[in-house]
N, C-alpha and C positions, 0 to 999 in steps of 0.2 A: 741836332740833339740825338745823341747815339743809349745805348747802354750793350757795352761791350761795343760789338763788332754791328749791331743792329741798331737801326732808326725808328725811333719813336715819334707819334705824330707830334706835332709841332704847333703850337697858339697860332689864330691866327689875329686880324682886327676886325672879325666881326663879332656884334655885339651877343653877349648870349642872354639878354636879358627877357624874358620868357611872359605873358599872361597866363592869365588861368582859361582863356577862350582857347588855348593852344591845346589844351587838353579836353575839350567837350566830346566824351565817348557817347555813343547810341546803345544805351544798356539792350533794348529790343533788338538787334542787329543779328544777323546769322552769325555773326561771329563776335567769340565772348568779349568782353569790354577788357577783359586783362588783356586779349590777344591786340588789341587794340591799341593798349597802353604798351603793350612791349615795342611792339611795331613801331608808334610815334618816338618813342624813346630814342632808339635805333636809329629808326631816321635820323632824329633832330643831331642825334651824335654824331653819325657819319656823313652829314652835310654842313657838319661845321657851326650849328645854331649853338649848339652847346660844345665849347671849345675846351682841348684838353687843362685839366686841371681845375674847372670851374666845377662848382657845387650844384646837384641836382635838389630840385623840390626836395621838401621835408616830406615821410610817408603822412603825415599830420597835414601838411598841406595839400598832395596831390588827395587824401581821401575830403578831406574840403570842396576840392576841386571839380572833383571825378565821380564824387558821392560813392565810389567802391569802397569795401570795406579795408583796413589796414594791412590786417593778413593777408590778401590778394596784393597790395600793391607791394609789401617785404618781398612776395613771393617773387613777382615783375622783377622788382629791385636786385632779390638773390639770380633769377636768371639772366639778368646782365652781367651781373659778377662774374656767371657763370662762359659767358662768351667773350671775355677778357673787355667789354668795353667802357666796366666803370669799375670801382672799388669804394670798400668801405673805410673810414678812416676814424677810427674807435672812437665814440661817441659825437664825434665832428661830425655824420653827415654822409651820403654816397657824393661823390666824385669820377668826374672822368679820368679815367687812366691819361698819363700822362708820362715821359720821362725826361731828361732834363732838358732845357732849352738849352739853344744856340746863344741865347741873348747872355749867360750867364760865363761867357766865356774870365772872366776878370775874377769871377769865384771861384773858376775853374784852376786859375793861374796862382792866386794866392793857396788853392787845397794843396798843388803840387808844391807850394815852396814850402808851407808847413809839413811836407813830408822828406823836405830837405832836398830836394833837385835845383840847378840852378836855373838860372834863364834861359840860358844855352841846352840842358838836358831838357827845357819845356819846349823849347825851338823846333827841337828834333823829334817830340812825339808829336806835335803837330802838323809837322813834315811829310812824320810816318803815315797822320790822318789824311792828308789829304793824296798823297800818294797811295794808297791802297783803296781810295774812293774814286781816283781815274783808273787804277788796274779792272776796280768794277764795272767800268763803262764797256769794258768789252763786250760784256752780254747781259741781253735785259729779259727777266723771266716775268710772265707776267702768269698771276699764279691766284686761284680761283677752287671751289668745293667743285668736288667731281661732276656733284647733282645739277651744277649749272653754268656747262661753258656756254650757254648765250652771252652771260653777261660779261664774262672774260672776252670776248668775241668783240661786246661794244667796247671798252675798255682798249684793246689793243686796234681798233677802227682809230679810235680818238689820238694816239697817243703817234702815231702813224702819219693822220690828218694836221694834227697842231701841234708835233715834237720833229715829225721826219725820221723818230726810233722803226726800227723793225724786231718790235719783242715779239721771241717766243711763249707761245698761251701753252700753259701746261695745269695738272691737277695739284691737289695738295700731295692727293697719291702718288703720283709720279715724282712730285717733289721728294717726297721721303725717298725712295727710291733713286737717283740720281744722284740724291746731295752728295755721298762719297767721291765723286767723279768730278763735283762741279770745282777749279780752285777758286776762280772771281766772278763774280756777279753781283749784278742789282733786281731784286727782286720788288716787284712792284704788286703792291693789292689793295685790296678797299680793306676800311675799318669792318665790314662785317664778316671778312676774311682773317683777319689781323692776328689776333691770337693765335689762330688754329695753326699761321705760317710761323708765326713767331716760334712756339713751341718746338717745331718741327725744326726749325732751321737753331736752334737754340749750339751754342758752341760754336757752331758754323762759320766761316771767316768769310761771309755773306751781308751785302750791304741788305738792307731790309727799309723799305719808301712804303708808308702809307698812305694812300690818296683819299682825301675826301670827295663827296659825291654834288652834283648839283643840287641845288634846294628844292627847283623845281618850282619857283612860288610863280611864275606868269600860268604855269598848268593849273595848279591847285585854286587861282583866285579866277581862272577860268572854271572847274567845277564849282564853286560857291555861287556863282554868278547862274550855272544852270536852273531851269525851271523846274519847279515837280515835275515828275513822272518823264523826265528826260532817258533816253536811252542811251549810254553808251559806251561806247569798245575799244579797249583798251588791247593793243596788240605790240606785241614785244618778243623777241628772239629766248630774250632770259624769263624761266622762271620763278626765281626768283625776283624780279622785278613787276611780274605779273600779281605775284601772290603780294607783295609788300602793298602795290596800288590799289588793290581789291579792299584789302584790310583798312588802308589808308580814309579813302573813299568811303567806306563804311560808316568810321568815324568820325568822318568831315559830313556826311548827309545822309545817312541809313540808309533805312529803305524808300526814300525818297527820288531813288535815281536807278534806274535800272542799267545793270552793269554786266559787261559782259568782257570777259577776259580770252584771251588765245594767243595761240603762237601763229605767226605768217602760213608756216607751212599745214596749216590744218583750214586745207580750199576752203572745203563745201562751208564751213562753219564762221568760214572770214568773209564769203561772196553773201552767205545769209548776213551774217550783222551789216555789211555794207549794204544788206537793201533798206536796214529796217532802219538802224542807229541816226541818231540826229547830230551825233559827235562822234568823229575818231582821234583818238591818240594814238600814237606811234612813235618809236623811236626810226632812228637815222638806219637801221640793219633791216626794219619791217619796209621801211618805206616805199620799194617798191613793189613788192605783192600786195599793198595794199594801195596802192595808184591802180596798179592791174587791173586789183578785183573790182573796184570805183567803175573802170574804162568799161569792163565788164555789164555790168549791172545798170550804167546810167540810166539806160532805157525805160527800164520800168520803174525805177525810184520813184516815189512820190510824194517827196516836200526836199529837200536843199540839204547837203550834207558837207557838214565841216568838218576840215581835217587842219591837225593840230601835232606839227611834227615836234618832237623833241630833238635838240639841236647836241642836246650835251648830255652826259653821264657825271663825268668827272665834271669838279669843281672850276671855271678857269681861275680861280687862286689857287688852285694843286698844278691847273699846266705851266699857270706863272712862275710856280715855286723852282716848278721843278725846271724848269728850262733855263731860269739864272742860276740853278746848279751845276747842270750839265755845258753851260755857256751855248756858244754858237760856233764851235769848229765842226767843220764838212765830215774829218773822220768817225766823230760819235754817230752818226747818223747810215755809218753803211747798215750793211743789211747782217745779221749777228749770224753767226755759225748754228746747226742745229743739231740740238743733242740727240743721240744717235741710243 
């Protein structure tokens, strides 16, 4: 699914069919119940629960829901707009952005004969497409907000581990920056990147991959399962995945669960919550300053501490996708040139 020279996410088969317990906010919570609703939204978009082109809640329904008032949820609603991840469809409803599927190829083929091309002229643009989507395999950018290459970081760990790719991580910044130089490439990023890359590469004769995100539901039905007044610490390389968890957690148990967020590299604050926390989460980049700080501290802990590594970021239907794209020849997988 292209538009122009750029890739659009893509449906996948999973189901997006949603309850209303999916949205139970903690109006009392440090943090506001819209920020709450935006966050789950985002989520649920960039891990593929609500798949491109399906229909979000009515603002009627999620204030049902939510018990927030309408104005607040328009607003939610207008700030997704606003991050390229859903659109509105005049009087129809919000939706996720979407652009054309792959599956519609046979639509594709009758638009170009009613514009008079024959078989042979459709032969040949197709040709063109797929030729100018191996010249992209040359180099893979992987491409992230300035304010958070942790996450870019895990992202290119994964893609390394389960593809054999050696992309370069770079900013949106730098992206702007560069584009004039780059001729071929595949640009890879998360849907809460998507827009801001898209814009930027807009014209550009640049493949553009959106990846969705893990769901993450073995972690989450591990928080529901906690006990009141449970303690726990959430450690992660990205900030942004720190702040999305916080938020997340919030509105999955308030203040019910005492929550503590960090990055690996902040000792003293990661060796404290390892003496006290009765749960750690961590991704696969934290993982071992937080074994360390464990190794560290067993000594004097005093009750049993579980740790809960997270395996994945990306979605494995995005590493699926993407590897029957790129097939399985040795050359796609050397190590890419780097931009200078």
């Amino acid at each position: 699914m292209s538009e122009g020279r750029r890739v659009q996410p893509r449906p996948n088969n999973l189901s997006s069919a949603m309850h209303r317990w999916d949205f139970d906010l903690q109006t009392e919570s440090a943090i506001a119940p819209a920020v709450q609703l935006f966050d789950r939204l985002s989520f649920m978009i960039s891990s593929g629960q609500y798949l491109p082109g399906s229909q979000l809640p009515s603002i009627r329904q999620l204030a049902l829901w939510t018990g927030l008032h309408r104005n607040t949820i328009a607003k939610v609603y207008q700030n997704l707009k606003q991050t390229g991840l859903v659109e509105a469809r005049g009087g129809a409803g919000v939706y996720v952005r979407q652009g054309r599927s792959a599956g519609q190829v046979a639509a594709v083929v009758e638009e170009f004969l009613g514009q008079g091309l024959t078989l042979e002229q459709i032969k040949n643009l197709f040709w063109q497409e797929i030729d100018w989507r191996r010249q992209c395999r040359a180099k893979f950018l992987v491409v992230v907000d300035p304010a958070d290459l942790g996450v870019g970081e895990i992202i290119v760990t994964e893609l390394q581990a389960d593809l054999g790719l050696q992309p370069e991580l770079i900013t949106t910044t730098q992206l702007a920056e560069i584009l004039p130089y780059v001729e071929a490439a595949t640009i890879l990023t998360s849907r809460y990147f998507y827009e801001q890359v898209n814009t930027i590469c807009a014209g550009a004769d640049l493949r553009l991959i959106c990846l969705d995100i893990y769901r993450f539901e073995r972690e989450i039905e591990r928080l529901r399962q906690l006990p009141d007044g449970c303690h726990v610490g959430i450690v992660s390389v990205s900030t942004g995945i720190l702040r999305v968890a916080a938020s997340l957690i919030q509105g999955l148990r308030g203040d019910r669960l005492l929550v503590t967020t960090l990055l690996p590299q902040d000792i003293d604050r990661l060796q404290a919550t390892v003496r006290h926390a009765q749960i750690l989460i961590t991704d696969r980049l934290a993982e071992g300053a937080v074994k360390k700080a464990i190794a560290l501290v067993e000594s004097v802990r005093l009750r049993p501490l579980e740790l809960l590594v997270c395996q994945h970021y990306l979605a494995p239907e995005a590493i699926a996708k993407l590897k029957v794209e790129l097939g399985n020849h040795a050359e796609l997988f050397a190590p890419n040139s780097q931009i200078q």
